[in-house]
N, C-alpha and C positions, 0 to 999 in steps of 0.2 A: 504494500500500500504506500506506503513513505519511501521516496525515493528524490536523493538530489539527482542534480546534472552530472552524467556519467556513464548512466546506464543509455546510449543513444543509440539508433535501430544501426548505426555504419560500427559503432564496438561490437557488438549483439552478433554481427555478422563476420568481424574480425575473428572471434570465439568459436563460433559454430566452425569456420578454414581451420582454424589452428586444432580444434580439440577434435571434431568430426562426430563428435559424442552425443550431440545434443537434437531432441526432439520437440516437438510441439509442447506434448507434455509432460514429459518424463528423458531419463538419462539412459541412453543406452553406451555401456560401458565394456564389450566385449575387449579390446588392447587394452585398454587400463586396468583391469582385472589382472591381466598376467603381469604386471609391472606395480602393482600397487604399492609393492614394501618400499618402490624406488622413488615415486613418486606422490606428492602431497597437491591432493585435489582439492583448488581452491574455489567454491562458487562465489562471486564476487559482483557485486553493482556499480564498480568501478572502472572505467574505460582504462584496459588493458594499458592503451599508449601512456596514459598518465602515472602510473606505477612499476611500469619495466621499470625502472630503475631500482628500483625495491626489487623486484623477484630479480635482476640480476643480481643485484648483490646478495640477496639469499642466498643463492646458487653457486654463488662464489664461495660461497662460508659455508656451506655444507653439500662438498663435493660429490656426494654419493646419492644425493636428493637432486629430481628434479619438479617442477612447479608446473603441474597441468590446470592452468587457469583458467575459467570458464564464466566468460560474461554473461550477466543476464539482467534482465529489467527484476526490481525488487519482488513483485506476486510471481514473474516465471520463475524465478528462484527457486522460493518457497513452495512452489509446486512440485518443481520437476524434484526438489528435495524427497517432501513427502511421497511424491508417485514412488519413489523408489524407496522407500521404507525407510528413511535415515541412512543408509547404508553407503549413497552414490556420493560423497563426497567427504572430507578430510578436516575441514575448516569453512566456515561460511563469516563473509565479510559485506557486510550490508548497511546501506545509509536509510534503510528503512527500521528506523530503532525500534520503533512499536512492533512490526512482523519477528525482527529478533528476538525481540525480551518474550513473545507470542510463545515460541517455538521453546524457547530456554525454557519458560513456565512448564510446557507442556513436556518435558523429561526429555528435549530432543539433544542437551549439552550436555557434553560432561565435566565434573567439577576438576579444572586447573589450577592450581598453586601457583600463580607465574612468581618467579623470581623478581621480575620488576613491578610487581604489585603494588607494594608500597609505597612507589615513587610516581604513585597518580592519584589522580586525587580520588578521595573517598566516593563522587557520584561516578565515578566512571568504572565501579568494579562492581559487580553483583553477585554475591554469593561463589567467588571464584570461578564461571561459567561463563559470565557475559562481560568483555571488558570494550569500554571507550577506546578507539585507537587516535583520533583526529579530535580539535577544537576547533570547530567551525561558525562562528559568530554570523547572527543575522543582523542585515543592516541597510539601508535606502542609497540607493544610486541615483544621480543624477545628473545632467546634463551644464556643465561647467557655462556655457555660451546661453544658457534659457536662464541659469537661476544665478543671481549675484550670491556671495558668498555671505552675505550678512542675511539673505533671506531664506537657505537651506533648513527646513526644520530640524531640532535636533533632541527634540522629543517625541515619541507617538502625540502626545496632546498638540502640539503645536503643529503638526504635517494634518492632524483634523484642519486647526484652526486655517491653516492658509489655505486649504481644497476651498473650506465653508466658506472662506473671505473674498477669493476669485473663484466663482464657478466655471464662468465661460473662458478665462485663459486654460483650465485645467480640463476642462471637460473632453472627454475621450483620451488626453493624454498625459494618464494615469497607469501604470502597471503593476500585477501583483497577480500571487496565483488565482488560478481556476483551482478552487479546493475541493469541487467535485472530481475532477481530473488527475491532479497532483496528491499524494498520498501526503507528502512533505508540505505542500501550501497547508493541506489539512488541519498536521498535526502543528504544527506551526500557529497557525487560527486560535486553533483549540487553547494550547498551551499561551496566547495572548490575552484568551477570557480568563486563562485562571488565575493568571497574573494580575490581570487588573479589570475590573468591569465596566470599565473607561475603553474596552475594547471595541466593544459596539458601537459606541461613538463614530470610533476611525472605520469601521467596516461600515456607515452610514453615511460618512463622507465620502469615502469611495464609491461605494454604491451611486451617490448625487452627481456624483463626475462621471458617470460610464466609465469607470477605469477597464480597462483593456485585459482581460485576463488569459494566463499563460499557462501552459504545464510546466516548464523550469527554467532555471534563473536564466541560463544563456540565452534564451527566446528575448527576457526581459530586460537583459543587457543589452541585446543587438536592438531593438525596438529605441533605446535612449538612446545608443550610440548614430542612431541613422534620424534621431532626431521627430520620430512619431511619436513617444512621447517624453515628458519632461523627467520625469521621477520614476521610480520603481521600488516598491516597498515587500522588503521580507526579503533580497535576495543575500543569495549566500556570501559571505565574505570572500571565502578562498576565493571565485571563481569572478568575485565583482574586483577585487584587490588587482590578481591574474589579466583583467580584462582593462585597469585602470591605467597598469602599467606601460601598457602597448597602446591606449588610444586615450591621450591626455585631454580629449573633450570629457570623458569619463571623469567623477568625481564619487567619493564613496565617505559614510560618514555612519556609524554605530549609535544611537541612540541613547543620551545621557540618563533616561528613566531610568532604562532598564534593554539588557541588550540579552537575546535569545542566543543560546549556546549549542547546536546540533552536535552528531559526533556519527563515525562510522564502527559499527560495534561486529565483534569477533567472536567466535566462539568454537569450539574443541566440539566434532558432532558426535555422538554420545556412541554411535557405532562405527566410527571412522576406519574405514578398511587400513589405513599407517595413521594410527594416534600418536607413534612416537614421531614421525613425520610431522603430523601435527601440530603437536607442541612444539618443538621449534621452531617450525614458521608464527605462531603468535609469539612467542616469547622473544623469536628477531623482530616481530613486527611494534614490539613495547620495548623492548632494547634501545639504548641511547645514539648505537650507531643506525638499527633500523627506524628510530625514529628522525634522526638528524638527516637520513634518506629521502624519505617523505618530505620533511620542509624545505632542504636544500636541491631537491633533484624533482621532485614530484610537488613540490609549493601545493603542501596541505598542510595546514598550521597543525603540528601534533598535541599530542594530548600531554607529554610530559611538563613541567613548569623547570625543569634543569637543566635545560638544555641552554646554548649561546647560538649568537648569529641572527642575521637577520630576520630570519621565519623561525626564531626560537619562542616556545610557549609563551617563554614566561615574559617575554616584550611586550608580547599581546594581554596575557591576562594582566598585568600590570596598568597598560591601557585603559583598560574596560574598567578594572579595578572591581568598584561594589556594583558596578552596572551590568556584570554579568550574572546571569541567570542561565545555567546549566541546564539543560533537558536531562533528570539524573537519570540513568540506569534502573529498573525494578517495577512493580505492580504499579504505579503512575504512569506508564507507559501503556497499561492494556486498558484503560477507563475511556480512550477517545475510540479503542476498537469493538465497545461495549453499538451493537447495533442499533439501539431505539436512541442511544445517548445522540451515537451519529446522525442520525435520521433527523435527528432535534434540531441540532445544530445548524445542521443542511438545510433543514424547514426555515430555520429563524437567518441564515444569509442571503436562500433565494429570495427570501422576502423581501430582504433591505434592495435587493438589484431586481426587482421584481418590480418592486413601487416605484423605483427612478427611471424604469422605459419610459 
């Protein structure tokens, strides 16, 4: 259900060449069978091209292991997982936290001790089963040449107040997800009611503007960047920061209330054809050098706070400071997948963009 940008149909297809494994609905694993002890099958939401550099370095460091990596959109994941009785895969790595902590709940992980446990922070570990690997901050984009720099909002209340104050310069050129579409707009949403009930405000002012809605953040980056529309609200940091860099019309700014904290979570699958395979690759992938991988090679802020260097943790949570709010790890995570809650939810937004046609 919850899925960042990553999982996109040209990776999906990358996966299917490379692994030759993969079906509609389910894994068929006849060569990976014979080679299993040798390899560590990883299903993953994450576009391959952006973490080669992780699995080579893995590779490098445990020579007798290799990484049969296997992209998928967050629910085919989760499917083709269960079609195959837990058994088709080694490790699952998913920016869909809610279908994770889903699967963990339901006895699908099994409990790891990692050695670098300790050196993360307390919501990003669940019962030794389910860990945070990335710290990915949610935050509004916007269009450097549309908005002077004294009038960017830099709170949720005051990005309401400016929509409500200009309609017509804002109207249709507004972005943010489609949370019927986007698993991640979703939970996202969600977790913005429970924070504050000044949420509906902002999803009211949106609604008033026809803001434009997307399935993931790159859609709603490329939309400011070409200038259709002005602001983009909720997109991912990593991939809004990534995208600021290369096209300096791009401006990106985190939310002094309170700033949403995503993360890509891991877990050990409870029948994992090489569990000792397995464990290694999480335990590289929460490692200092795997994680210095990720931020310096793969520019996804990680989860560690000890790390140095530019895309080191702790520069960022530092940043953000008390403005950060962590999506934690555990039974908080399955409350927006409770179906009638969803339904609620879904009932009470189409309403708000229902009434402003």
């Amino acid at each position: 259900m919850t899925a960042m940008p990553g999982d996109s149909p040209n990776g999906r297809r990358r996966a299917l060449l490379r692994t030759g494994a993969v079906c509609a609905t389910a894994l068929v694993l006849p060569q990976a069978r014979a080679t299993a002890m040798r390899k560590v099958r990883v299903l993953s939401t994450t576009d391959l091209a952006l973490v080669q550099p992780l699995v080579d370095h893995f590779e490098a460091s445990h020579r007798a292991l290799a990484v049969d990596y296997v992209e998928l959109g967050s629910t085919e994941l989760m499917q083709a997982f269960l079609a195959e009785g837990g058994r088709g895969a080694d490790v699952l790595w998913s920016s869909a936290m809610d279908l994770q902590i889903k699967l963990v709940n339901d006895g699908h992980a099994a409990r790891h001790v990692s050695p670098h446990a300790a050196s993360l922070p307390r919501w990003a570990v669940w019962k030794h089963e389910a860990y945070a690997t990335t710290y990915e901050p949610v935050g509004l984009a916007y269009h450097r040449d549309a908005l002077a720099a004294g009038e960017v909002p830099r709170t949720h209340v005051a990005l309401a107040a400016l929509l409500r104050a200009e309609p017509a310069r804002f109207r249709k050129r507004v972005a943010t997800y489609d949370i019927e579409r986007s698993g991640l707009g979703y939970l996202l949403a969600a977790h913005d009611a429970q924070v504050t009930q000044g949420a509906w405000e902002l999803v009211q002012a949106l609604a008033d503007s026809q803001a434009r809605l997307y399935g993931n953040t790159q859609d709603m980056l490329d939309s400011v960047r070409r200038g259709q529309t002005l602001l983009a609200y909720n997109v991912l940091g990593t991939y809004a920061a990534a995208a600021a860099a290369s096209h300096p019309e791009l401006g990106l700014v985190y939310p002094a209330d309170y700033t949403l904290i995503a993360s890509r979570v891991a877990f050990v699958a409870q029948q994992a054809p090489n569990a000792e395979g397995a464990r290694l690759w999480l335990d590289h992938l929460l490692s200092p050098a795997g994680q210095r991988v990720l931020a310096d090679e793969c520019h996804l802020y990680p989860v560690r706070s000890d790390l140095d260097g530019t895309h080191g943790g702790s520069r960022l949570q530092q940043q953000l400071g008390a403005a950060a709010r962590p999506i934690a790890l555990g039974p908080g995570l399955l409350a927006p997948l409770d179906q009638s809650r969803r339904a609620a939810f879904l009932k009470r937004w189409q309403g708000a963009f229902s009434a402003a046609r």
